[in-house]
C-alpha positions in Angstrom: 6.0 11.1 11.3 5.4 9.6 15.0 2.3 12.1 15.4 0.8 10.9 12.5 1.4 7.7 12.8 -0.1 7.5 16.1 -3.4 9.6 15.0 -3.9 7.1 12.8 -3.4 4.1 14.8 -5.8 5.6 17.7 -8.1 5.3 14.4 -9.2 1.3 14.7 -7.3 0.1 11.6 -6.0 -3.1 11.0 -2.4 -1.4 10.3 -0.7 1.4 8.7 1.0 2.2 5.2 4.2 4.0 6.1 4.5 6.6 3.3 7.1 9.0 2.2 6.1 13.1 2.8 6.1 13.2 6.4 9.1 15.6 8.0 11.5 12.8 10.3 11.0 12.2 13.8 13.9 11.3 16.1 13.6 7.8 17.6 11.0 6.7 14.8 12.4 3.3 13.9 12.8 2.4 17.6 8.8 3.6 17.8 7.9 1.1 14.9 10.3 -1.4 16.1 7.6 -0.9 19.1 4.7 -1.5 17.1 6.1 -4.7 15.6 6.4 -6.2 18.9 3.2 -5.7 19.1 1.9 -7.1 15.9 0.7 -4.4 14.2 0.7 -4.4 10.1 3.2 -1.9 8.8 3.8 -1.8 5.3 6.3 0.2 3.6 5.4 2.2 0.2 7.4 3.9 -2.7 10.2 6.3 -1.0 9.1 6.3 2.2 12.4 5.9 4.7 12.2 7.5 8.4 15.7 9.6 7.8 13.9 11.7 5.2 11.1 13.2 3.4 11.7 10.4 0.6 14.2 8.8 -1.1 14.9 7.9 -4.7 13.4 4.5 -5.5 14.8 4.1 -9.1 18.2 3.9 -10.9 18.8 5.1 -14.3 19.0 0.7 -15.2 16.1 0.0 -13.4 17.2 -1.0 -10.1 14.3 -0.7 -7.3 16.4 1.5 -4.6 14.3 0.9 -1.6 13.2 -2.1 0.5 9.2 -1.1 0.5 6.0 -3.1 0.2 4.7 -1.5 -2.9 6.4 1.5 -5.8 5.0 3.3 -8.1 6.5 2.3 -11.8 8.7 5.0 -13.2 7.3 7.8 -15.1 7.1 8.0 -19.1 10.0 10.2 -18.9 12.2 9.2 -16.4 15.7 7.6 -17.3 14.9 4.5 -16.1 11.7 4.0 -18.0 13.5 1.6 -20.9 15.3 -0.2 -19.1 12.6 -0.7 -16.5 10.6 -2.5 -19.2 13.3 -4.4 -20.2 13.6 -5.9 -16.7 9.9 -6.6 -16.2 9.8 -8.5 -19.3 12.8 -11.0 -18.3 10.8 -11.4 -14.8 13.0 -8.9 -13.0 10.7 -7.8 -10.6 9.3 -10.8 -8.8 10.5 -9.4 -5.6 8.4 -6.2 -5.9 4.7 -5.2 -5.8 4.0 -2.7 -8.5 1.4 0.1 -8.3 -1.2 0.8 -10.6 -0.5 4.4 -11.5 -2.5 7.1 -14.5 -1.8 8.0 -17.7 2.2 10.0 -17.8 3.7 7.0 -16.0 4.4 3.2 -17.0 1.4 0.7 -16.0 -1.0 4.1 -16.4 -3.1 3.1 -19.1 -4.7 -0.1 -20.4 -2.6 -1.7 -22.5 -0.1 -1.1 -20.0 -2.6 -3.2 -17.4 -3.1 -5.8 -20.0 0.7 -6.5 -20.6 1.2 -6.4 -16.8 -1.5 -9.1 -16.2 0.2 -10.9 -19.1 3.2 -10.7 -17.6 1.9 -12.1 -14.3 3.6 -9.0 -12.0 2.4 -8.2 -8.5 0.2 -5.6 -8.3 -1.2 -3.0 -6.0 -4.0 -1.8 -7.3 -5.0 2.1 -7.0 -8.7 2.2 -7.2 -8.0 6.4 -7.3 -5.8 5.8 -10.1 -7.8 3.7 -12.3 -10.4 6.2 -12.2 -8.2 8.7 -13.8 -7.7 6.5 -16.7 -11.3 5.7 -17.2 -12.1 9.3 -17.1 -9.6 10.0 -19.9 -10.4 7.3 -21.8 -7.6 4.9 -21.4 -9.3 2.1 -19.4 -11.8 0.2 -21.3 -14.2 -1.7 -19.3 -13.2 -5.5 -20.6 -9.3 -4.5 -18.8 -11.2 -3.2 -15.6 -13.0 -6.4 -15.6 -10.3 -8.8 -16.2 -8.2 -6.3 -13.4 -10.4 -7.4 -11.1 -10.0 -11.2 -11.1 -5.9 -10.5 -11.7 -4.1 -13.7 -9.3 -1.5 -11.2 -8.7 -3.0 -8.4 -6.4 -1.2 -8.2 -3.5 -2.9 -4.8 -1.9 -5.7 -2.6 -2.9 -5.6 1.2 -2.9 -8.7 3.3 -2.5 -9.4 7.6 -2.2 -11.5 9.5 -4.3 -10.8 11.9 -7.4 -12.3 14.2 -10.0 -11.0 12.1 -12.3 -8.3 14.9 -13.3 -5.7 14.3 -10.7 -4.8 12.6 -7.8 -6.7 14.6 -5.5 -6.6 11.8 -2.6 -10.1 12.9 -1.5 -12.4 11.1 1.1 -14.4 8.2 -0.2 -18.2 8.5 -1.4 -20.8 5.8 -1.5 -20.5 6.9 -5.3 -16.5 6.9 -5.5 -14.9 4.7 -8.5 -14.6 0.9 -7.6 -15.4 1.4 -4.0 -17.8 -2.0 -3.9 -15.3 -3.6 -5.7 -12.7 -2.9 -2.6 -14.9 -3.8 -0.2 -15.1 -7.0 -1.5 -11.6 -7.4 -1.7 -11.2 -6.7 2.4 -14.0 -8.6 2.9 -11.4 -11.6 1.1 -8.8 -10.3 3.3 -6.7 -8.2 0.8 -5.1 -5.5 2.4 -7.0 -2.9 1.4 -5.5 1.1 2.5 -7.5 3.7 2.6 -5.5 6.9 1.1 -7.1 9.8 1.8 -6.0 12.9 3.2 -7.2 12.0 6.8 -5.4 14.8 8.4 -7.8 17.6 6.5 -10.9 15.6 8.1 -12.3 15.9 11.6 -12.1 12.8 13.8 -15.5 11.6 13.4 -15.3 12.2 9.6 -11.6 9.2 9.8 -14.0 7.2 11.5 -16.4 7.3 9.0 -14.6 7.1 6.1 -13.2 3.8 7.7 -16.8 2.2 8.4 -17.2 3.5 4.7 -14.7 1.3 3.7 -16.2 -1.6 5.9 -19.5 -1.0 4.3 -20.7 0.3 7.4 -22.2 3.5 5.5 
């Protein structure tokens, strides 16, 4: 966890998302603790938790399990999936920042989108994610549209896909809703660029962050 967090940091950012999938590193919460001090923007997401690879985020009722900036929504088929829906509808998540996700998990089509805007949740919106519902047809252009003037975005996600998966590839001047995210930072949204920086060189994380910038 600590060497990656620290390649990334050496990076220029404005921060780092702390996300589950990294193997522990003794001391780590005394290194953030560290960074804190020192004013740098750490924001939690999903499982992450610095004991483990991840941790479970759901219970079978719908109660969010971790303390993190943004989840993902539980899939079509978990256990929680009812209930979850349930709870969003009698405003039980105002405390939490909910992920756009693709189609196989809740708020992974359109309608879902719609009745999330509806309901007025926080969002963080996955640019990479969105692009795999508008490839399989489930994101009509009038819910992208109103998506993009949502009050209720609290982050912005942003990689690159086929459109097939969630490939987390590096960002193209042609990737899915790229200008629209580099409006967003330019707003000052906090806008966290997902791709698998580890498979690129250095000079290619620089670039994909002066991508983001609109430095191309």
């Amino acid at each position: 966890m600590q060497s990656a967090a620290e390649e990334l940091l050496a990076l220029g950012g404005e921060g780092l998302q702390l996300t589950p999938g990294n193997v522990p590193t003794e001391g780590f919460e005394g290194f953030l603790e560290g960074l804190r001090e020192k004013e740098v923007s750490l924001r939690t997401h999903h499982g992450f938790t610095p004991q483990a690879l991840r941790t479970p985020v759901w219970s079978p009722d719908a109660e969010c399990l971790v303390d993190s900036r943004s989840v993902h929504p539980p899939r079509d088929v978990d256990a929680a999936r009812d209930a979850w829906v349930r709870r969003a509808e009698d405003g039980g998540f105002q405390g939490c920042v909910l992920e756009t996700m693709y189609p196989g998990y809740l708020l992974g089509t359109g309608e879902a989108l719609l009745w999330a805007m509806d309901l007025r949740l926080r969002l963080a919106v996955d640019i990479a994610h969105l692009h795999i519902q508008h490839a399989s047809g489930r994101l009509p252009g009038h819910v992208w549209r109103r998506l993009q003037d949502h009050l209720d975005i609290e982050e912005v996600h942003v990689s690159a896909n086929p459109g097939d998966r969630d490939a987390h590839q590096p960002l193209t001047l042609g990737t899915f809703g790229l200008e629209w995210a580099q409006e967003r930072l330019a707003q000052g949204t906090p806008v966290i660029l997902e791709c698998y920086m580890h498979r690129l060189s250095k000079d290619a994380r620089r670039s994909q962050l002066d991508l983001l910038r609109g430095h191309s």
